[in-house]
Phi, psi and omega in degrees: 000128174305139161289180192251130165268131187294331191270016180246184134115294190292347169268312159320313179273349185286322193301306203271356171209084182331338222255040188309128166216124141012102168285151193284182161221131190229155190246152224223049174306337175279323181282309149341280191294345168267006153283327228047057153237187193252340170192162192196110217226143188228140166254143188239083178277036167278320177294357177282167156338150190025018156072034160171161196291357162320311195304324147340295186284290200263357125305303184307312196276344188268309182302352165291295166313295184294339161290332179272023163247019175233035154080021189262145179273016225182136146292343175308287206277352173291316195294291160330307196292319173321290162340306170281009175072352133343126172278158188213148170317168202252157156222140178226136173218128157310155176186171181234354180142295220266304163320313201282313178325312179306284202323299220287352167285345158274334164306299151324281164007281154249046182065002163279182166254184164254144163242130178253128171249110156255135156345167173274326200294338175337125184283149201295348224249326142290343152276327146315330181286319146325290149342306201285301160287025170084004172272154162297130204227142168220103162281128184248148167315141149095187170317171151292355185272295173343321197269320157336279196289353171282343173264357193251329207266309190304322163300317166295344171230050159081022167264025124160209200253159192266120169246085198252143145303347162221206141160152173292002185238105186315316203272001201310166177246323142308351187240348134330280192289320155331282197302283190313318167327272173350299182292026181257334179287315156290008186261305182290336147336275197342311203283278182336320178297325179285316153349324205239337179082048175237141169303302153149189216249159183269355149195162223232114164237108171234130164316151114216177168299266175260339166111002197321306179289343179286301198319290183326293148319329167305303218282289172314329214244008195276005188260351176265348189282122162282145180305155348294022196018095181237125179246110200220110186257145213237141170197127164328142189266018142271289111346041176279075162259359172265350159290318141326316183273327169290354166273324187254017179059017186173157189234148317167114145315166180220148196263171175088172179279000168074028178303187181160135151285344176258092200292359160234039145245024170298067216204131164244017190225121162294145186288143150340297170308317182270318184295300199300327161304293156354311171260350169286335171265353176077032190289158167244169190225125152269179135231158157249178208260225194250303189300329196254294206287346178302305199301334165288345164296321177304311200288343182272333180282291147021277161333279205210001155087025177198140222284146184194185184225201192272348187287296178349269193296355184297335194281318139001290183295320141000269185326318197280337200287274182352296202289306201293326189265127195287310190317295199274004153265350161313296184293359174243352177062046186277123202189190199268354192260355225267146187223107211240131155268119190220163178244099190279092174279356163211171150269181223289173191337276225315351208233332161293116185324163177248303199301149174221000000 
């Protein structure tokens, strides 16, 4: 996989939100010292556009999509056609909330629709927010893996373009231009860590889903990453697939209904793309357990004054399983020197913008 150039992604977030800023990163010393590590920093995509870094992925990758099928060279110039009322293909998508939230807001954008497939289990309150921006919500029985394949059958029989977030296939190109959207967060790392007086950090716990966002960090942040360079992907232990697909080199269906309270790490097969980063980089994988990840909301308010939920705080929860058990900090090379990096990917629902 090519790396993602940042200043094209970074001109792109310029087009769709003048007023684009760099999300903060803020250091967590209390938290630190009750780990035993030497610093401990949160980036806060809580603060992005639709109130998580999904606006990244599935805007920047659905407006990407409708320009090369209406012939635009530009999200610039995809936008102009819209304005003037060219019709533009419908985009169709899988989700867990937050992804179906994007496309469809990208969709909006350009004056076209969304059709969104979410599990039935989907909380009613991200089937509105979707709604709420002009998209279609089709609830389907069963998993996100289930809605994956029901948005993928709508696409094969032209109702509209698949802008998904995952796939078996390493080259997909929509789910590419996902991760590069994604990889803009590490670029504003990069900048930030010097901001802090940081070399850059010696481990990295970020949640995930299908893995899209730990991949983009691998990618992004590893040349920056001080030893042991440890990139340690968090997943609910009812929902681990991406850990299962780095033992097997490839990925694995996972067996179960995937509950979890943290409902946009619900996923049962990791992408392709991301897995294949994922072992270029050596991430290692934990879970956490239900309970510990309900208990990171608190710890994040706690924390750091901000309200999120457990998908939010998982990487968090991670962190804390790691630091507490000596065994998995043996095994992470976890220590009093550790300069740890977490990601609050989104805020709490109630609190996340509708508009994008």
């Amino acid at each position: 996989m090519t790396s993602p150039n940042p200043n094209d992604v970074r001109s792109e977030a310029i087009e769709l939100w003048p007023e684009y800023r760099p999300t903060p990163v803020i250091e967590l010393p209390d938290l630190a010292r009750e780990a035993n590590v030497a610093r401990v920093l949160m980036k806060l995509e809580s603060e992005r556009p639709l109130g998580n870094f999904k606006a990244l992925g599935g805007m920047i990758a659905g407006l990407r999509a409708l320009a090369r099928a209406s012939g635009s060279a530009t999200i610039r110039e995809l936008l102009e056609k819209g304005r003037a009322g060219i019709p533009l293909p419908a985009l169709v998508c899988a989700s867990d909330g937050n992804h179906g939230l994007a496309v469809t807001a990208a969709a909006a954008r350009a004056g076209t629709r969304a059709v969104v497939y979410l599990p039935a289990s989907a909380d009613s309150a991200r089937v509105a927010r979707i709604e709420a921006l002009g998209g279609e919500v089709v609830l389907v029985k069963g998993t996100y893996d289930d809605a994956v394949v029901e948005a993928s059958r709508a696409a094969a029989r032209g109702d509209g373009l698949l802008i998904a977030d995952t796939s078996p296939d390493p080259n997909d190109p929509v789910v590419r231009d996902v991760l590069e959207g994604y990889g803009l967060i590490a670029s504003e790392l990069l900048a930030q860590f010097g901001e802090l007086g940081l070399a850059g950090p010696t481990h990295v716990f970020v949640q995930a889903g299908v893995g899209g966002l730990a991949a983009a960090l691998a990618q992004g942040l590893r040349g920056a990453m001080q030893e042991p360079k440890k990139l340690i992907v968090v997943e609910p232990a009812s929902a681990a697939c991406v850990g299962p697909a780095l033992q097997a080199r490839r990925p694995v269906q996972i067996p179960g209904d995937l509950h979890t309270c943290a409902e946009m790490l619900s996923c049962g097969m990791a992408s392709a793309s991301a897995l294949e980063v994922l072992l270029q980089n050596d991430a290692a994988s934990v879970v956490v357990e239900e309970e510990p990840l309900s208990q990171s909301v608190q710890v994040v308010e706690r924390a750091a004054g901000v309200r999120s939920t457990p998908s939010g705080a998982a990487g968090l929860a991670g962190f804390l399983r790691v630091a507490s058990e000596p065994a998995l900090r043996a095994q992470h090379s976890l220590g009093g020197a550790s300069n740890v990096l977490l990601i609050l990917s989104e805020a709490a629902v109630n609190e996340q913008t509708v508009s994008a």
